[in-house]
ROPAVEX-664805 format. One line per 3 residues: for each residue x, y, z of N, C-alpha, C. Coordinates in nm, 4 decimals. Example, Ala and Ser with C-alpha at 12.3 -4.5 7.8 and 13.67 -1.06 7.14 Angstrom:
<pts>
1.3190:-0.5690:0.7800:1.2300:-0.4500:0.7800:1.3200:-0.3300:0.7800 | 1.2850:-0.2250:0.7080:1.3670:-0.1060:0.7140:1.2900:0.0030:0.7870
</pts>
This chain:
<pts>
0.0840:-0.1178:0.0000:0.0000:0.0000:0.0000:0.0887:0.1242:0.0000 | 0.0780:0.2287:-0.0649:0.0994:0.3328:-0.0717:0.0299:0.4796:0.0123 | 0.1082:0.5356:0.0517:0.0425:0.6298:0.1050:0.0738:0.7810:0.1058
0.0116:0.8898:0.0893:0.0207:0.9924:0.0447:-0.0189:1.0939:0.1297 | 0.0509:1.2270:0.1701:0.0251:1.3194:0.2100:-0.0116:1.4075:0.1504 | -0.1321:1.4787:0.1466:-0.1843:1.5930:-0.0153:-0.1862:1.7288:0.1119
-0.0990:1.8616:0.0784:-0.1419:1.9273:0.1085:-0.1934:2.0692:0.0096 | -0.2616:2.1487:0.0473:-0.3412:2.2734:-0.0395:-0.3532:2.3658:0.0397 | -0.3048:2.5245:-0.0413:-0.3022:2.6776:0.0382:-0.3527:2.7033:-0.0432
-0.4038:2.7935:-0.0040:-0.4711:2.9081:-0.0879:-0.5646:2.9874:-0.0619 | -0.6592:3.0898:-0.1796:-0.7364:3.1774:-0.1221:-0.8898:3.1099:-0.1058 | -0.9486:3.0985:0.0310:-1.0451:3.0823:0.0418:-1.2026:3.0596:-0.0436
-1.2772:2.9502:-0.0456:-1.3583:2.9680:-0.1746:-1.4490:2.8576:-0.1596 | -1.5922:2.8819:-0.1712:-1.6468:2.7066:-0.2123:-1.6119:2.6188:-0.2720 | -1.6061:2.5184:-0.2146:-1.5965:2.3685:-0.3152:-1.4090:2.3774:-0.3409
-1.3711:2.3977:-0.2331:-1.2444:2.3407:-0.2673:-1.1757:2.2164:-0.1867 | -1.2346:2.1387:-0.0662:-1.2300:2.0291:-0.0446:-1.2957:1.9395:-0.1335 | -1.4128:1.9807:-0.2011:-1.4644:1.8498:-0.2988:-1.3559:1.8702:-0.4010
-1.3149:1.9441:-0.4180:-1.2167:1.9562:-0.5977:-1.0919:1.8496:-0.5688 | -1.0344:1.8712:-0.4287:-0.9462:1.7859:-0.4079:-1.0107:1.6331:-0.4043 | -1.0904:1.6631:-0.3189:-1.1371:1.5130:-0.3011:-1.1607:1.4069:-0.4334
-1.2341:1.5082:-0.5667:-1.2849:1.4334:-0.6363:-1.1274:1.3891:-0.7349 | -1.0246:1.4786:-0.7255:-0.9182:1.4107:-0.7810:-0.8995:1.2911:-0.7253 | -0.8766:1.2509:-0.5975:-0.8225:1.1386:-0.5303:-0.9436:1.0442:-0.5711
-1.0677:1.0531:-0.5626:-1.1632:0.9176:-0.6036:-1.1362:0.8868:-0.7602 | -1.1176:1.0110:-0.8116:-1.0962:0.9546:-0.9662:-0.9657:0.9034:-0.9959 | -0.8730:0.8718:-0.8964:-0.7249:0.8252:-0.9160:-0.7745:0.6939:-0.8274
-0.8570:0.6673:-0.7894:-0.8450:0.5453:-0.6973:-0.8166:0.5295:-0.5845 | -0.8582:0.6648:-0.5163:-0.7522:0.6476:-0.3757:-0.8675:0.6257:-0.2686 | -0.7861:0.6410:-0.1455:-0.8941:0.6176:-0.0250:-0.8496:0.7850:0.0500
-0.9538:0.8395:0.1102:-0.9055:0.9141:0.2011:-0.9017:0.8474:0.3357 | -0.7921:0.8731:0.4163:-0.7866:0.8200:0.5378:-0.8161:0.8962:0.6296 | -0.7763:1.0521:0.6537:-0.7747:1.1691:0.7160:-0.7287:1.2476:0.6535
-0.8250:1.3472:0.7177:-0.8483:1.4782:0.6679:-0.8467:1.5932:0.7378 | -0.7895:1.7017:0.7367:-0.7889:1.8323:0.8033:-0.8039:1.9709:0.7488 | -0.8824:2.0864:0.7647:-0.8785:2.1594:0.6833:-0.9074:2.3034:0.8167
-0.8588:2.4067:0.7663:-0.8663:2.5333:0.8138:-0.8796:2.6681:0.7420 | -0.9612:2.7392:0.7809:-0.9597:2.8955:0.7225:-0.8824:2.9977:0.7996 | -0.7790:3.0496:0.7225:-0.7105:3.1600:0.8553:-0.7405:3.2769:0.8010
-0.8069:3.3811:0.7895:-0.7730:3.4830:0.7461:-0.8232:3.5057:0.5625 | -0.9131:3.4240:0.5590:-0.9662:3.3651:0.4376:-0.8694:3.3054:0.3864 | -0.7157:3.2493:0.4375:-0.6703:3.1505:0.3555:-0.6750:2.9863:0.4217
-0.7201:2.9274:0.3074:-0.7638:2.8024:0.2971:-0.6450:2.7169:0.3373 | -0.6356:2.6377:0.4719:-0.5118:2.5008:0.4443:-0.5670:2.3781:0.4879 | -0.5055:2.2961:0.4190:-0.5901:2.1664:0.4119:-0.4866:2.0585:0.3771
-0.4705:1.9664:0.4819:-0.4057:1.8555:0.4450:-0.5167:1.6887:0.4710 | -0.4249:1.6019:0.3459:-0.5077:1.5043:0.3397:-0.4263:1.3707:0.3471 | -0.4473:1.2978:0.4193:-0.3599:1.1721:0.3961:-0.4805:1.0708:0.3170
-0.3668:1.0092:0.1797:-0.4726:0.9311:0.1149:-0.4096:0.7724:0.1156 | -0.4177:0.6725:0.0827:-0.4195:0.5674:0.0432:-0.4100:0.5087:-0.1128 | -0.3310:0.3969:-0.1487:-0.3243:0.3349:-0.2426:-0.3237:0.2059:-0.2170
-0.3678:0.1458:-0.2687:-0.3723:-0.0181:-0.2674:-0.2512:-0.0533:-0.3605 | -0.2728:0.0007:-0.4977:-0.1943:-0.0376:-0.6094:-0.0726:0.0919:-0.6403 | 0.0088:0.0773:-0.6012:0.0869:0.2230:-0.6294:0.1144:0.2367:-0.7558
0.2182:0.3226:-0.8398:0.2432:0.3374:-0.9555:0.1487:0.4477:-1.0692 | 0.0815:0.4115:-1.1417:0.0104:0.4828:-1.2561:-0.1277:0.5154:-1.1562 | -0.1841:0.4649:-1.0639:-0.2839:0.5343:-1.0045:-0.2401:0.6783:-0.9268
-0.1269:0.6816:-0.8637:-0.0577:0.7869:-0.8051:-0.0049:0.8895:-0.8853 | 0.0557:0.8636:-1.0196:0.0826:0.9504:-1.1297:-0.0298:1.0121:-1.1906 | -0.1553:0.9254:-1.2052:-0.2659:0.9725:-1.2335:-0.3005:1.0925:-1.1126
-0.3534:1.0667:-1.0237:-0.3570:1.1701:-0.9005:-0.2897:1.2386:-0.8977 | -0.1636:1.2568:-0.9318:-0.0330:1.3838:-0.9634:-0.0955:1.4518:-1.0691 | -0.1188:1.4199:-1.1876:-0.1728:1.4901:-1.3032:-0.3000:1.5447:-1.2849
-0.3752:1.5051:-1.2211:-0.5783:1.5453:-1.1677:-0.5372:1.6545:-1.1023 | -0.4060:1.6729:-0.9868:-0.4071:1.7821:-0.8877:-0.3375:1.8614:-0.9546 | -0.2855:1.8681:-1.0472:-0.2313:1.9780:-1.1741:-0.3314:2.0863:-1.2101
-0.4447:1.9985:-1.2860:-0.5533:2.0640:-1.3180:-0.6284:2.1227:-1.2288 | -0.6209:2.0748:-1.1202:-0.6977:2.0996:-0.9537:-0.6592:2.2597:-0.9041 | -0.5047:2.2763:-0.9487:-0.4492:2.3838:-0.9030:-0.4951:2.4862:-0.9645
-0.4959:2.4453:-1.1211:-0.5187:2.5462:-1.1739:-0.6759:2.5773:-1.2040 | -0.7424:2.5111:-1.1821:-0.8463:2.5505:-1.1712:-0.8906:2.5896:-1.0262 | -0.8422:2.6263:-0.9240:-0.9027:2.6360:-0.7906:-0.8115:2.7813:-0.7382
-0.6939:2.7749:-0.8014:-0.5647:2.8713:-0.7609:-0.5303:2.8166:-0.6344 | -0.5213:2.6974:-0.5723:-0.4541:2.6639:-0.4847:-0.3086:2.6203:-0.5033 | -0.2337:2.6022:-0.4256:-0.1019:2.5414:-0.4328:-0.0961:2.4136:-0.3544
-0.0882:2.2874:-0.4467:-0.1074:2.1604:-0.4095:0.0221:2.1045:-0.3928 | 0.0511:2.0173:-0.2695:0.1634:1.9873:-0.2795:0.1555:1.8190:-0.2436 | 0.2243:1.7314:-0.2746:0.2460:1.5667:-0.2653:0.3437:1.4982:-0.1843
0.3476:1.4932:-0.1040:0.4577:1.3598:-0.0155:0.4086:1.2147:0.0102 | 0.5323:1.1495:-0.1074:0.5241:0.9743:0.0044:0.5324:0.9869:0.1531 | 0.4634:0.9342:0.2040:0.4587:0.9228:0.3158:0.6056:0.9027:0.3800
0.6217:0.7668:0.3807:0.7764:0.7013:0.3647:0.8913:0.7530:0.3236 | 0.8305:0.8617:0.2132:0.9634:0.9681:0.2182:0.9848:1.0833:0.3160 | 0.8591:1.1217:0.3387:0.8851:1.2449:0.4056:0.9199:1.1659:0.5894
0.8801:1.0399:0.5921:0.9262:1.0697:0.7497:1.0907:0.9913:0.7570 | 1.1432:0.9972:0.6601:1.2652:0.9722:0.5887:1.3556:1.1016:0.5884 | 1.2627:1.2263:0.6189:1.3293:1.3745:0.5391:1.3131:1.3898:0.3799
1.2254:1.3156:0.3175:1.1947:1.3487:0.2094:1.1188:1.4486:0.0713 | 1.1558:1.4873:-0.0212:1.0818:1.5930:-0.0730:0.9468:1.5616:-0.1461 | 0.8801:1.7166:-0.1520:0.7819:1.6532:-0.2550:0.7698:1.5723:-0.3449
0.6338:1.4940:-0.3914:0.6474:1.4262:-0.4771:0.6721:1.4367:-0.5811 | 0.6060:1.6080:-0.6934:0.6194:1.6242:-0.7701:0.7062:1.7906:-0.7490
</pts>
């Protein structure tokens, strides 16, 4: 299993937990936990997701949160799990 840390900043707005969310169901993922906050109308939100099958489902989900960004103006960011408690960098 694979596992993923998704985090997202940005400026405050409806429907920007579903935008993320619906990337990760359309990549196959699971959400495991979820956290989200408004500070000041800016939006932060981290998500730990799940993979069963790693590889092209996770690249897929890299490419969905591309479009995610740019359509939402958030700044999406990706960590293996396993990497980052390694000291590891983003995914993409």
């Amino acid at each position: 299993m694979t596992e993923l840390l998704i985090t997202a900043v940005g400026r405050d707005k409806p429907g920007l937990v579903s935008e993320v969310s619906e990337a990760v169901f359309d990549a196959g993922g699971n959400i495991e936990d979820m956290d989200q906050v408004v500070m000041r109308n800016i939006f932060v939100m981290s998500m730990l997701v799940s993979f069963k099958n790693p590889g092209k489902p996770v690249k897929r989900l890299e490419a969905l949160l591309k479009g995610k960004e740019k359509k939402t103006g958030l700044k999406i960011s990706v960590y293996r799990v396993g990497s980052l408690l390694r000291g590891g960098k983003p995914a993409k």
